[in-house]
N, C-alpha and C positions, 0 to 999 in steps of 0.2 A: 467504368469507375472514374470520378473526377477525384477524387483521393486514396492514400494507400487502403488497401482490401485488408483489413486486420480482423475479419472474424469470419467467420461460417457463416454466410447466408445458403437459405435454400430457394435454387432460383427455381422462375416460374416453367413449370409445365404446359405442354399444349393442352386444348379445351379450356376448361371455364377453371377460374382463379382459386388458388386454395380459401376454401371458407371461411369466416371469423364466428363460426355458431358458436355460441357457448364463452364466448369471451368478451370479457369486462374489460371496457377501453375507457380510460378516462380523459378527457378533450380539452385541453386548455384552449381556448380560440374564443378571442374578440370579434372576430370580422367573418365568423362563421351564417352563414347565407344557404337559400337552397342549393347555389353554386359554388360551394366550400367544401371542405372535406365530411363533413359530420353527414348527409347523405351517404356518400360513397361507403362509410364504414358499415351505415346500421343497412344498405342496399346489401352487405355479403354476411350480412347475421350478426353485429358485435351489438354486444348488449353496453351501449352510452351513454355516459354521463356527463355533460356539457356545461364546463367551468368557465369563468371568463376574467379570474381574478387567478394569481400563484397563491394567495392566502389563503383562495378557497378554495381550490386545490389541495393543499397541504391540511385543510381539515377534512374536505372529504376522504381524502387516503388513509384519515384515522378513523375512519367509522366502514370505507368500504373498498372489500379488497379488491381492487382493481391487475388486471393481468400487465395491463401495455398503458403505457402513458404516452399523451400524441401532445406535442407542445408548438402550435401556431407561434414559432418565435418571431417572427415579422410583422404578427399583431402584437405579439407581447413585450416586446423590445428587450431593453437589459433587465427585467426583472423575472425573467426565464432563466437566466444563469443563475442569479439566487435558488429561482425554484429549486434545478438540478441540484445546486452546490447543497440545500437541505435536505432535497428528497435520498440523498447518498451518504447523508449525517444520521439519517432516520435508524433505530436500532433494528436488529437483527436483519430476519431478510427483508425487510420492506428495503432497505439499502438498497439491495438489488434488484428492482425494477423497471426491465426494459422500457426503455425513454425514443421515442422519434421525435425530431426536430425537424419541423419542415419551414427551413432556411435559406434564405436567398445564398449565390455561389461564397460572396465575401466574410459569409459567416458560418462558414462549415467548419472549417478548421477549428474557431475556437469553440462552437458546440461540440465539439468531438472533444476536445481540451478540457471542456467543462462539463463533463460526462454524461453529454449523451450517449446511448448506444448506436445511432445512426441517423443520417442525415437524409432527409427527398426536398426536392424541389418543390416550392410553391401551384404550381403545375403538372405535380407528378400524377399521371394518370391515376383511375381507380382502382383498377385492376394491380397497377402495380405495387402502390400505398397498402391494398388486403395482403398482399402478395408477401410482403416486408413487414405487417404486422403480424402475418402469422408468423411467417419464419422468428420473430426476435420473441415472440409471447410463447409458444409451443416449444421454442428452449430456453424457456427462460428458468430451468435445471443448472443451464450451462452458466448463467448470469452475464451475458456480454453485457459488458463495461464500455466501448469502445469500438466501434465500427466504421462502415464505409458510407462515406456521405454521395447519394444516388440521383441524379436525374433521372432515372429509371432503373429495374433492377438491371442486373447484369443477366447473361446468357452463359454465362461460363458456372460450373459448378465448384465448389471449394476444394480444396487439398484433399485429394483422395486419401485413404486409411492410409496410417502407416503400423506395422507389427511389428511391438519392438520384444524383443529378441534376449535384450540384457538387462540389468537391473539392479542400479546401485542407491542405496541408503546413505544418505550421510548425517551424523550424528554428532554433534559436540556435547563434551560433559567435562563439568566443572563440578566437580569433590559430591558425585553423584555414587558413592561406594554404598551406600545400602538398599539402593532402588533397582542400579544397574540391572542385575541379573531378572527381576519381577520385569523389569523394561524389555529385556531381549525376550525374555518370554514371549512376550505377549505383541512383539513387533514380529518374532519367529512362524508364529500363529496365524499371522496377518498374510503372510507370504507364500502361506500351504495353498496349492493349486491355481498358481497362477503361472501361464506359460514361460514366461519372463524368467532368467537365470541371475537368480537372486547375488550380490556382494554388500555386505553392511560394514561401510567404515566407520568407525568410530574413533573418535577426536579428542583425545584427554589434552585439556586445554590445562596442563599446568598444575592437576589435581594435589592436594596435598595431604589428604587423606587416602584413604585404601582405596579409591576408585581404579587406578591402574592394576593393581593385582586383581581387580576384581573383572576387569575386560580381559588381564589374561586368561585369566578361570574361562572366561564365554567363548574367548578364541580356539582355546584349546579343544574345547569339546564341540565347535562349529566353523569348519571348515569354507564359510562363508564369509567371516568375519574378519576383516582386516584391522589391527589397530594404530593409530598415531597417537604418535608420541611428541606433542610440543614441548621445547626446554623451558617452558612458564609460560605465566597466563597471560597470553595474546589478546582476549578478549574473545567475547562471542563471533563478531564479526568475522572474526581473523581465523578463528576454528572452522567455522564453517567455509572459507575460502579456501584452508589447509586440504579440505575432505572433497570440495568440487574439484580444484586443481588436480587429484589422484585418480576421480570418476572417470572411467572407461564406457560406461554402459550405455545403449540405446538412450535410456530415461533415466534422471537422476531425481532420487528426492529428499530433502534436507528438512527436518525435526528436529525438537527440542527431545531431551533425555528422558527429563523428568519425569512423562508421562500426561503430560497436559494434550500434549496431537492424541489425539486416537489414531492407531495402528490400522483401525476396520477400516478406514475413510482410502486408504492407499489403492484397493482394486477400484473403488470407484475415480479416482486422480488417472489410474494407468487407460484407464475405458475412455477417461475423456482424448488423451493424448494421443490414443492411437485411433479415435474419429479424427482428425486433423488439429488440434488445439496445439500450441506451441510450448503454453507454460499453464498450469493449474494451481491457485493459490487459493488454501485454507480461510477460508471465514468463520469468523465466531456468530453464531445465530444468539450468542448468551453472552451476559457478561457475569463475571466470577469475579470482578476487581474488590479486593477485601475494603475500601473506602473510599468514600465519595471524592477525596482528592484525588485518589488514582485515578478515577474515573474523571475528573478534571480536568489533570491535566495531558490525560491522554488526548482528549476531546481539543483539547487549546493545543496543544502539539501541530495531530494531525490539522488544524485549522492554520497556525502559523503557517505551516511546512504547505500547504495548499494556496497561501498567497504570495509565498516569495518566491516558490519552483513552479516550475513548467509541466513536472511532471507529475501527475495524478497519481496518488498514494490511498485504493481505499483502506477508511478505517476497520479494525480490527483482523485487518489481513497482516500475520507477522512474521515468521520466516519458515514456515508447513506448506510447502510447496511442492509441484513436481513440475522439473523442466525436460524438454525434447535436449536432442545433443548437440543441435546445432546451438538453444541457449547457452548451454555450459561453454561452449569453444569460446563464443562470441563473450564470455563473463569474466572469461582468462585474458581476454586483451586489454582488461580495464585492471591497470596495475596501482591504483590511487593506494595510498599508505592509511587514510581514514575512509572507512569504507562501512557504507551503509545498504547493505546487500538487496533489501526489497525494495531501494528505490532505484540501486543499478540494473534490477531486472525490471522493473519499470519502462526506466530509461530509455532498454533496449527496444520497448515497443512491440513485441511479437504475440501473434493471435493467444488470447489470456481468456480464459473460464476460472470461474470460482466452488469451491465444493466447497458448501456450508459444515462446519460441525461443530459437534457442543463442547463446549472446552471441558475437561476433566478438573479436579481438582490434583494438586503436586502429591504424589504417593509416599516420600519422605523428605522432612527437614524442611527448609526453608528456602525461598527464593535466591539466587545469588545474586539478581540483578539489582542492587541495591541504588539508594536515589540518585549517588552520584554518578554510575554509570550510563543511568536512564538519562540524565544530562550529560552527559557525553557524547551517548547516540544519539540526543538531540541535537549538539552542537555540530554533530558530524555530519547529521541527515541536511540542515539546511548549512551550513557554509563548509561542510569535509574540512574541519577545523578545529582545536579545542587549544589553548595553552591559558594555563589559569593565573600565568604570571603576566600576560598580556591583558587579559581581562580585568587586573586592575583598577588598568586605566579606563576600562568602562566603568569600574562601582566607585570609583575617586570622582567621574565625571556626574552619575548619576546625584553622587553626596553634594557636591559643588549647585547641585541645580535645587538639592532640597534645601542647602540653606541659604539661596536665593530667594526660596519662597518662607521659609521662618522670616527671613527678612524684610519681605513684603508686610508680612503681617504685624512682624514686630510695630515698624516705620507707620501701621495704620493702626497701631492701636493707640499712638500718641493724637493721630488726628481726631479717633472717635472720642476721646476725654480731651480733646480742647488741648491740647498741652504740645503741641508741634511747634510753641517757642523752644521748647528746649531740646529741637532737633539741630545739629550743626549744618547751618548751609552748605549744602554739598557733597555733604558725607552720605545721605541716602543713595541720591543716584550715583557716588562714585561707587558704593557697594556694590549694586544692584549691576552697574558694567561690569565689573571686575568678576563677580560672582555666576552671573548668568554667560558671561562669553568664555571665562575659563571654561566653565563646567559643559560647553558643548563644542571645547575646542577638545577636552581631554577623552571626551565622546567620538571623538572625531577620528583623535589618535589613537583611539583605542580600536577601533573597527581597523582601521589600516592598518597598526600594527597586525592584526589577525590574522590578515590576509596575509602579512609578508611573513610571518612562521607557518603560514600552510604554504610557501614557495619552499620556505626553508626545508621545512621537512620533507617535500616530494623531493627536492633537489637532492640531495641526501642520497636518493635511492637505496635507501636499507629496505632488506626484507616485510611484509606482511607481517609474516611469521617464521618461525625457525621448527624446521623438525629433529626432533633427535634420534628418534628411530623410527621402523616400521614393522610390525612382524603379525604376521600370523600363522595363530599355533604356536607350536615351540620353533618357528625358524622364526629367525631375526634378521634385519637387515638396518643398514645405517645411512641415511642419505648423504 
């Protein structure tokens, strides 16, 4: 390995190479020769299609399904990173399409960064190239996001199985009182015959409806069920940190209430985690977004949030997860007060599989997450910061800069009718100073200010969250 080993390769066997029969490669390469890779592929059976442009690339993958995508980034320079960065914007599962880069040593890290799924050498043997296309194409179930960039494969096999043993749910619900009980149902359901010794926390973030009588009802007659009890509404994020902080279990996994995760998708999450996978995260293969704005500015989000952070957020992975226990220890040491949970498990880096599923529609009532929250979690997700009395002085700076430009036009619509005598000497451009350097000084102090109330507030060290009780069944307890 010349970088960290973050996924499940399957290494080569003695005799002859695993085969590519039956599999659809699609070959970005400029510089492809009979002495390049595109022999070596179609030499162990891959059925290839040899592009030499990302454009056309990105229209072939719309007409033909291809299994593995092999990208010449050293003929293809920086417009390989484009490619990836669209080919992982592409809806449903074309998203997930194992990607090789075959990368000179200086440019592994950031194809790894820019999602490829694994890196070989411009010189990586033939043998070992089928070897790594099979292994990342033949699981491509698993959807590796993120692998090991290879001079060769390795000799060493992956993280032997692990069995886990325990098995905790954790659930936040916010004034969820007439879904809840159809929810446990059918999450109850989910959990019939699996080895794993089932505990479902559930997380009343604050409820202000009957949702809390209505978790006692499920507690009482389910002896599995734990519930929490925040003193008010902490936020999603914070609910769900309340219920991992508690999780004991082998494998822990974190859902939405409503009914949106499918409960069935859970045994296929635990199968992946105990082949060796670290974290398993939910993908939507559909989108259900009720308009074309949501769908917007979901799309501009994840896009922001992908050029200011380091760390890779696929889109429509949301907080339907299941993590191994070492993730959850490791998730407890990250004590941040704005806390945006699927980018801190990101963060973390640990071998990640994807399980597609279809999003359900909400089974009662309405969304809680209303716009200004979804801007919050945005403001969290890229600077863990939000104060909207500091952010003034970003919309005072941004006003300052629009009527610098009315003033542009004002000042030029005297010159297009002739009439710029009756402009006072001086007075335009002393405007136009005044106007355009306030307005990206207040710009200025408006970001910095930001940052110094997200000192503020970490400094502080108040809680996350507050619990007020815990109980399940009829006993109670008070933290």
């Amino acid at each position: 390995m010349t970088w960290a080993a973050r996924e499940r390769v399957v290494a080569p066997t003695s005799g002859s190479p695993l085969p590519l029969s039956g599999l659809r490669i699609l070959l970005v390469d400029r510089s492809a020769t009979p002495a390049g890779i595109a022999p070596g592929l179609r030499q162990h059976g891959a059925t290839l299609q040899l592009i030499d442009s990302p454009e056309a690339a990105l229209r072939a993958l719309d007409g033909w399904r291809a299994d593995l995508l092999v990208v010449h980034l050293t003929s293809i320079g920086g417009e390989a990173y484009e490619l990836i960065r669209r080919v992982r914007e592409l809806p449903g599962a074309a998203a997930a399409l194992p990607a090789i880069a075959i990368a000179s040593p200086e440019e592994r890290v950031r194809a790894i960064k820019a999602g490829f799924s694994a890196c070989a050498a411009p010189g990586v043997a033939r043998e070992d190239l089928a070897t790594l296309a099979t292994a990342l194409a033949r699981s491509a179930e698993d959807t590796i996001f993120a692998g090991p960039c290879l001079d060769h494969l390795p000799t060493q096999e992956a993280d032997p199985p692990r069995r886990i043993r325990t098995l905790d749910v954790v659930v936040p619900l916010y004034n969820e009182e007439l879904g809840a009980a159809e929810f446990h149902r059918e999450l109850a359901a989910s959990l019939v015959g699996l080895d794993a010794r089932a505990t479902i926390y559930y997380v009343d973030d604050g409820s202000i409806d009957g949702t809390g009588r209505a978790l006692a009802a499920i507690a009482a007659s389910d002896e599995r069920v734990v519930v929490v009890e925040l003193s008010r509404n902490f936020g999603h994020q914070a609910a769900l940190s309340a219920g991992l902080d508690l999780a004991q279990g082998d494998a822990v996994i974190t859902m939405d209430g409503d009914g949106q995760h499918p409960a069935d998708v859970i045994p296929a999450m635990l199968e992946k985690l105990e082949s060796g996978w670290d974290v398993v995260i939910g993908q939507r293969t559909d989108s259900r977004q009720p308009s074309a704005a949501k769908r917007w500015s979901s799309s501009a989000f994840y896009w922001l949030l992908g050029r200011l952070s380091a760390t890779h957020i696929r889109p429509g992975c949301a907080d339907f997860r299941a993590m191994s226990r070492p993730v959850v220890q490791e998730m407890r040491q990250m004590p941040e007060r704005h806390r945006f949970v699927r980018g801190m498990v990101a963060w973390l880096g640990f071998r990640t599989a994807v399980a597609p599923y279809a999003e359900r529609p909400r089974r009662t009532g309405a969304s809680k997450f209303s716009l200004g929250k979804m801007l919050r979690l945005a403001s969290d997700a890229v600077s863990s910061f939000s104060l909207v009395p500091l952010y003034v002085g970003l919309g005072l700076g941004a006003l300052f800069l629009l009527l610098a430009l009315l003033e542009v036009g004002y000042v030029l619509s005297f010159w297009a009718r002739g009439e710029q005598h009756r402009l006072v000497p001086g007075w335009s451009s002393l405007m136009f100073a005044i106007l355009i350097v306030g307005g990206f000084a207040m710009v200025a102090i408006g970001i910095i200010g930001s940052y110094v109330g997200y000192v503020f507030q970490e400094v502080k060290r108040r809680p996350v969250y507050v619990v007020r009780g815990v109980h399940r069944g009829s006993d109670r307890s008070t933290p």
